[in-house]
N, C-alpha and C positions, 0 to 999 in steps of 0.2 A: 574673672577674665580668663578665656580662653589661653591656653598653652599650647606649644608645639606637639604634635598626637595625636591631640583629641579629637574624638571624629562622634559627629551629630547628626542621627539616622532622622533625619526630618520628612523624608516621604517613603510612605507607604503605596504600593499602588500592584494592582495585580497584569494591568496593563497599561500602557503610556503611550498617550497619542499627543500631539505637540510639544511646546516648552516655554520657557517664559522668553521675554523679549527680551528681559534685564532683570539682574540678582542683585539688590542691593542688599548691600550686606554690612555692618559697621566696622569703622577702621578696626586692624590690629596694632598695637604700640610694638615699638622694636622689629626684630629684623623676624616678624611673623606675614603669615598669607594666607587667607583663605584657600582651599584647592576644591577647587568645585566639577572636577575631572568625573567623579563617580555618580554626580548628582541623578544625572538621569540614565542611570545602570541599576545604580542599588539605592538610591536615595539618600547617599551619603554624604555629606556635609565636612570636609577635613582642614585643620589648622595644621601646616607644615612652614617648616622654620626654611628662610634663603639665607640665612647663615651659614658660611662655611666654618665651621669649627676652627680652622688655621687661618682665616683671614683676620690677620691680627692690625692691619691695617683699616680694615672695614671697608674698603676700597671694590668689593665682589668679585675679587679674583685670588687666590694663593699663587703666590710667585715669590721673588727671591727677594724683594723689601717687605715678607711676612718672614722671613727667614731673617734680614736684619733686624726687626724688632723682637724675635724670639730671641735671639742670641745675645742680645745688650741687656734682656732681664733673666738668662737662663742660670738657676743658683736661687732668684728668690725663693724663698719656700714661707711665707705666708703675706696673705693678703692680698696673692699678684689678681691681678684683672685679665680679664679678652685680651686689651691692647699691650700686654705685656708680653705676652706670649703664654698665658693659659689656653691652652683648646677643649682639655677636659673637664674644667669647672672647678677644680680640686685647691685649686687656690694659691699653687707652685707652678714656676715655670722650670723642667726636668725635660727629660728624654722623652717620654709617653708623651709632651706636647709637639717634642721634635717628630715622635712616629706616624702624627697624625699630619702634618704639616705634609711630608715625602708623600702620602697613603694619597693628599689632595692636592699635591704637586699641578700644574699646569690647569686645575678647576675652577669655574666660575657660574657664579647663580647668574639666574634671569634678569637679575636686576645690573650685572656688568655693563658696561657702556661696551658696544659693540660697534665695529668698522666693519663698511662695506669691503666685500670681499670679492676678488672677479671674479665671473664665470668661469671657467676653465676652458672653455671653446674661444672665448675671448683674443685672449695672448695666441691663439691656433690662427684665429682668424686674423689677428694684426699680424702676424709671419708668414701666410699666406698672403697679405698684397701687398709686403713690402717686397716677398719675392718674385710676385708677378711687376710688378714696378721693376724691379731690377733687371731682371730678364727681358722686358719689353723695353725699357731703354737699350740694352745691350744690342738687340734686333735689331733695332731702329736703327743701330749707328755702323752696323755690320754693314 
C-alpha cells in the first residue's frame, strides 16, 4: 500500500504529444491522494497526504476547536491518537504538537468544505447603484 511520499516514475518518454482522457487510479485508504500534477512533466506518479498534521478534529481545517481538543489531552504521554491532539505521531500530546498546530493556524486542505466568496467588484458595484438611486431620487424631488 502506497504511503504519503512515494512517487512512481511510470512514464518514460523523450517527447509527449497528447494525454489521456482519464487516470484511473485505485482508491487511497485514509487521508491519502494521488497527485498527478507531474505526470506529464516528468512522468511522475505522487501519493501526498490532505492531512493537516493539527487537524485534530479532522474536519480539513486547523482552527481553534483543533486547539480545544489539543488542550483537553495536553499531558498525555503515551498512546494519545490524531484526535487527541498528537500531530507528530510520537504518541504524547506536549508542546511540539501545540508548535505545529500555531505553524498551521488558519490552514486548510482541498478537501475543506468551501463557501462562495464575492467578487470584490460586487459590494463596488451594489454602492454604486444604491448611490445612483439615492442621488437620482434626491434630483427628482429638487
Amino acid at each position: 500500500m502506497p504511503s504519503a511520499g512515494d512517487e512512481f516514475d511510470i512514464l518514460d518518454f523523450g517527447s509527449l504529444s497528447g494525454a489521456f482522457n482519464t487516470v484511473q487510479l485505485p482508491p487511497l485508504t485514509g487521508w491519502l491522494a494521488w497527485d498527478t500534477s507531474q505526470l506529464y512533466t516528468t512522468g511522475v506518479l505522487a501519493v501526498r497526504s490532505t492531512l493537516l498534521e493539527a487537524d485534530f478534529d479532522e474536519d480539513g481545517d486547523v482552527d481553534g476547536a483543533d486547539l480545544v481538543k489539543w488542550r483537553a489531552s495536553f499531558g498525555v504521554s503515551a498512546a494519545a491518537t490524531h484526535s487527541q491532539g498528537d500531530a507528530d505521531g510520537d504518541q504524547d500530546v506536549d508542546g511540539g504538537d501545540f508548535l505545529t498546530w500555531q505553524r498551521q493556524l488558519g490552514s486548510a486542505t482541498t478537501m475543506a468544505a468551501t463557501e462562495a466568496v464575492p467578487e470584490p467588484a460586487i459590494p463596488l458595484l451594489l454602492i454604486s447603484g444604491a448611490l445612483t438611486t439615492f442621488f437620482r431620487r434626491r434630483v427628482t424631488v429638487s
